[in-house]
C-alpha positions as CSV (number, residue, x, y, z in Angstrom):
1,X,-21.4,202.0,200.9
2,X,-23.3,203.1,203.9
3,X,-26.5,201.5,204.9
4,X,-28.8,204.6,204.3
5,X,-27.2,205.2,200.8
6,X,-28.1,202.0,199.5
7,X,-31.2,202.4,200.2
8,X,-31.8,205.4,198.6
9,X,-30.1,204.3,195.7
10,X,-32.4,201.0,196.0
11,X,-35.1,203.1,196.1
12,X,-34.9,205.2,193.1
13,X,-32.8,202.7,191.1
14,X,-33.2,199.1,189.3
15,X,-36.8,198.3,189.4
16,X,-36.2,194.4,190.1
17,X,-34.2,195.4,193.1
18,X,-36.7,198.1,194.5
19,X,-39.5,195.9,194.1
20,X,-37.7,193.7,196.7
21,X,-39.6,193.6,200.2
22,X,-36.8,195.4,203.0
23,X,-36.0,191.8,204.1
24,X,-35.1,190.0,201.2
25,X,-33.4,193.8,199.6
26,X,-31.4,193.1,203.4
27,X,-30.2,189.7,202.5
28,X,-29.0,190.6,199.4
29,X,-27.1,193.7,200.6
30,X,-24.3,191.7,201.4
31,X,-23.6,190.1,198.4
32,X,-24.0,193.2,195.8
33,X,-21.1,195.5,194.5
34,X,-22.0,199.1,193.6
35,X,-19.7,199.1,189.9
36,X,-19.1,201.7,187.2
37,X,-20.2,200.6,184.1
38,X,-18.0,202.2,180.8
39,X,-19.3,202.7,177.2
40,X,-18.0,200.2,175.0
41,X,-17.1,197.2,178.2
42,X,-17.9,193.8,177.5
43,X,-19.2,192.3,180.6
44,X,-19.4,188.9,179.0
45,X,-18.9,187.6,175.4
46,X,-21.3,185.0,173.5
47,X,-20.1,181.7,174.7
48,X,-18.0,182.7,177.8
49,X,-19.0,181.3,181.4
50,X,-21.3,183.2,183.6
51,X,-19.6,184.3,186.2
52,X,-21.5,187.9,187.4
53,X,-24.9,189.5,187.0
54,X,-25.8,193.3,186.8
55,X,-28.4,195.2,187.4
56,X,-28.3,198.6,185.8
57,X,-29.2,201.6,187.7
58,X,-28.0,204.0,185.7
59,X,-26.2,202.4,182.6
60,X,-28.1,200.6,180.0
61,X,-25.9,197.4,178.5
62,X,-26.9,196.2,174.4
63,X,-27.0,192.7,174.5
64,X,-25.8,191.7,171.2
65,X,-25.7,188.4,168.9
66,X,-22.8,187.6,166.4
67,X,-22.6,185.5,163.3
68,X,-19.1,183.4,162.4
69,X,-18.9,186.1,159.8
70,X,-18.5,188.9,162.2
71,X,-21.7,190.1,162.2
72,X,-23.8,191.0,164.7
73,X,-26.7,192.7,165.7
74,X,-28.1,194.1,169.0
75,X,-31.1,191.6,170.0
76,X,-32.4,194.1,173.2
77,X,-31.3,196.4,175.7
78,X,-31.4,196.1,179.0
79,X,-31.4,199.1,181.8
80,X,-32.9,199.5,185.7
81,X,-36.1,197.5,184.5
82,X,-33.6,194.2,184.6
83,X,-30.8,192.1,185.4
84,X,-27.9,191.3,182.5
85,X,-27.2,188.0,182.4
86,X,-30.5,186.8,183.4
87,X,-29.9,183.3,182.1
88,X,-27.6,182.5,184.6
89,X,-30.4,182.6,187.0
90,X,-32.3,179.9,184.9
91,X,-29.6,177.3,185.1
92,X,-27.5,177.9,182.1
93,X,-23.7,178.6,182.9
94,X,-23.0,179.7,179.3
95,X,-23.8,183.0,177.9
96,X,-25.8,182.6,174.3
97,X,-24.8,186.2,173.8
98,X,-22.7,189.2,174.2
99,X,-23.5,192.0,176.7
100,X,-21.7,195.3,176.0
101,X,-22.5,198.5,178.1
102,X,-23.8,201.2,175.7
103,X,-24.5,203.7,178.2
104,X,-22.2,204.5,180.9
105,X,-23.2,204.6,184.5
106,X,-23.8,202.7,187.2
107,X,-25.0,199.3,188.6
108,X,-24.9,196.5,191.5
109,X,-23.1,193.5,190.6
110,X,-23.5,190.1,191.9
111,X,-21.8,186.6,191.7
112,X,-23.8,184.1,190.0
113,X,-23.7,181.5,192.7
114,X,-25.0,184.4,195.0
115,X,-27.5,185.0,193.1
116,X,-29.0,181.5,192.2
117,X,-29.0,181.2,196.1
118,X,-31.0,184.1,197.0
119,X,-33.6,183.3,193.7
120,X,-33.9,180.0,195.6
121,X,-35.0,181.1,198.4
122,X,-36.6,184.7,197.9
123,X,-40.0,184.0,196.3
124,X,-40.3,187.9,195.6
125,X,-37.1,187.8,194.4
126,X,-38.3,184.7,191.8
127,X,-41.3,186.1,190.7
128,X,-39.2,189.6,189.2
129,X,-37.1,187.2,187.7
130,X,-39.7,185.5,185.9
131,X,-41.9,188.5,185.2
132,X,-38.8,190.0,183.5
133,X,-38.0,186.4,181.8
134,X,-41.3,187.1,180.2
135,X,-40.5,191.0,178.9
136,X,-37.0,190.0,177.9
137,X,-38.7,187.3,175.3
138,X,-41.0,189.7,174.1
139,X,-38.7,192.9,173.8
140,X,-36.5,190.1,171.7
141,X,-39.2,188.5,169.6
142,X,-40.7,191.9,168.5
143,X,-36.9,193.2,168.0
144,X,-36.8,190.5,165.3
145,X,-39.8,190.8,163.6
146,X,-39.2,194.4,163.3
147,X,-35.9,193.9,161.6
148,X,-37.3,191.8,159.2
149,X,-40.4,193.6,158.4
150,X,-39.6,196.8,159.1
151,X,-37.9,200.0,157.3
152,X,-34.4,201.5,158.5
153,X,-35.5,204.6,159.7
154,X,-38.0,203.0,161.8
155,X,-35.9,200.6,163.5
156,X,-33.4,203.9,164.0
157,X,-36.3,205.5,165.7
158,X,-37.1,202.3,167.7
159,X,-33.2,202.2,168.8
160,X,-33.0,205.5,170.0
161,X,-36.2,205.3,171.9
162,X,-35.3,202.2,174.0
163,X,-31.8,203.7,174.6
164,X,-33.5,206.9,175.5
165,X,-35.8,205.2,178.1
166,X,-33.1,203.8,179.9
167,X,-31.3,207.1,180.7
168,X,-31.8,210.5,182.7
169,X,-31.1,212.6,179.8
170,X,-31.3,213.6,176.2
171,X,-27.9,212.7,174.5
172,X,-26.2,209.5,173.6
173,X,-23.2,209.0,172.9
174,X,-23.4,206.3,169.7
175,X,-21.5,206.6,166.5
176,X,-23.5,205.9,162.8
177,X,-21.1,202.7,162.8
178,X,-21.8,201.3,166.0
179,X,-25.8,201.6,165.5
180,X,-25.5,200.1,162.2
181,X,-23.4,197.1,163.6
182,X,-26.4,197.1,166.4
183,X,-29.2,196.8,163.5
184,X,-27.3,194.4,161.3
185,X,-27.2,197.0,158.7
186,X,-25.3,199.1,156.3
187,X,-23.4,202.7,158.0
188,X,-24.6,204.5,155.0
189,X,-28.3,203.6,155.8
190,X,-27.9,204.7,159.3
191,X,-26.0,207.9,157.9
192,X,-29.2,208.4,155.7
193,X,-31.5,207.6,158.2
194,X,-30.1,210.1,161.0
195,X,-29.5,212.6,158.0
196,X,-34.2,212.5,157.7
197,X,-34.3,212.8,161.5
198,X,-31.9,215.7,161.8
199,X,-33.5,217.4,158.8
200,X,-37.1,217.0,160.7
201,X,-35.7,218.5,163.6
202,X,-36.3,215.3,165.8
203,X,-32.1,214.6,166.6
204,X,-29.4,216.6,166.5
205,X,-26.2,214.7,166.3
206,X,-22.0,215.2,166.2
207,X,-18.9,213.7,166.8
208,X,-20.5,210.3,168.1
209,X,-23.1,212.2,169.8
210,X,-26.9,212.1,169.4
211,X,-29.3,214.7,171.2
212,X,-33.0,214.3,171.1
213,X,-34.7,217.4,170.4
214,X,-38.3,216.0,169.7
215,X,-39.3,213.0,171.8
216,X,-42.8,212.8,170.6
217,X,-42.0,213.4,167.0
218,X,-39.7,210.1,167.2
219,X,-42.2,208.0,168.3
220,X,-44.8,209.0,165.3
221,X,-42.3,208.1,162.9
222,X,-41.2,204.5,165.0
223,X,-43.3,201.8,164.0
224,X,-45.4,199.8,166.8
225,X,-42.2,197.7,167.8
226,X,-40.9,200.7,170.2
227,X,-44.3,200.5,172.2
228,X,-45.0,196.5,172.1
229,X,-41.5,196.4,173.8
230,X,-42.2,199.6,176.5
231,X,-45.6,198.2,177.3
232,X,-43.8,194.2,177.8
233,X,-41.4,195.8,180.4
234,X,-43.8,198.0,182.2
235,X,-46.4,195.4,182.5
């Protein structure tokens, strides 16, 4: 990629990496891969080594926790505010959950060795690290207590905002079952759920797709999870 592209695309892409001071975004230059990212890829399962690290620009990846029941349930989502697989860069070599992209697009990749080195010696590069650490503990502490305190329809509305944030447009593209295995909850709920929102005129939605038509009208019917987790990762 040439030099000047990069650094628009650093510029105006993942917020960890455009934070970066020119030297230390020059050092890591080297060592970062500009990857397509596909709905539906897993870059690494629950349990699997840590090999690579991404940081979305303009994807958004679901990281996800499974029971030995199959079950799961999406525990955050992470877009250009972070880096997937974070907890490589804290020492651990094993991944404690799944990361699977749920919006395509695009992001720089990064081998884990690569990036433990440049943590060590980028203080700048450290300190996002940490700062995000922090969000990432919030966004997944408040993700839990809403779904155990919280109604369906509000954690819908909660989903779809977070997703939302972490793209350029509108539309998703997210079938009723795939949310509900996200939430840990029954399709028909979701079906129920989306069924009130399109009726209020907030979502419009078809064939695995979901368009918002009322941003605003979302958030009034989320509960206060969707801005304890906004205000974490823009703090």
């Amino acid at each position: 990629m040439p030099a000047i592209h990069a650094l628009e695309i650093r510029l105006e892409g993942n917020r960890l990496l455009s934070a970066l001071p020119d030297a230390d975004w020059s050092r890591l230059l080297p060592d970062l891969e500009w990857v397509q990212l596909t709905h539906g890829e897993t870059l690494y399962e629950a349990g699997a080594p840590l090999r690579q690290v991404h940081f979305p620009v303009t994807a958004n990846v679901s990281l996800v926790s499974s029971m030995r029941d199959g079950s799961s349930a999406e525990v955050a989502v992470v877009g250009r505010e972070g880096v997937v697989g974070l907890s490589a860069c804290l020492g651990a070599g094993i991944a404690h959950t799944s990361a699977v992209g749920q919006g395509a697009g695009h992001a720089w990749r990064m081998g884990v060795g690569a990036m433990n080195r440049h943590v060590g010696q980028s203080m700048p590069l450290l300190q996002g690290v940490l700062g995000y650490t922090q969000a990432l503990l919030a966004h997944m502490a408040q993700t839990s207590a809403c779904n155990r305190h919280h109604g369906l329809d509000q954690q819908l509305c909660r989903w779809l905002l977070l997703h939302l944030d972490r793209q350029s447009h509108n539309e998703m593209h997210a079938t009723q079952e795939r949310i509900a295995r996200l939430l840990g909850v029954r399709r028909e709920g979701v079906t129920g759920g989306a069924a009130r929102l399109r009726d209020a005129g907030l979502i419009r939605y078809a064939r695995g797709r979901i368009s918002i038509l009322d941003r605003q009208g979302l958030e009034a019917r989320s509960c206060e999870c969707y801005a304890v987790v906004r205000d974490a990762h823009m703090a």
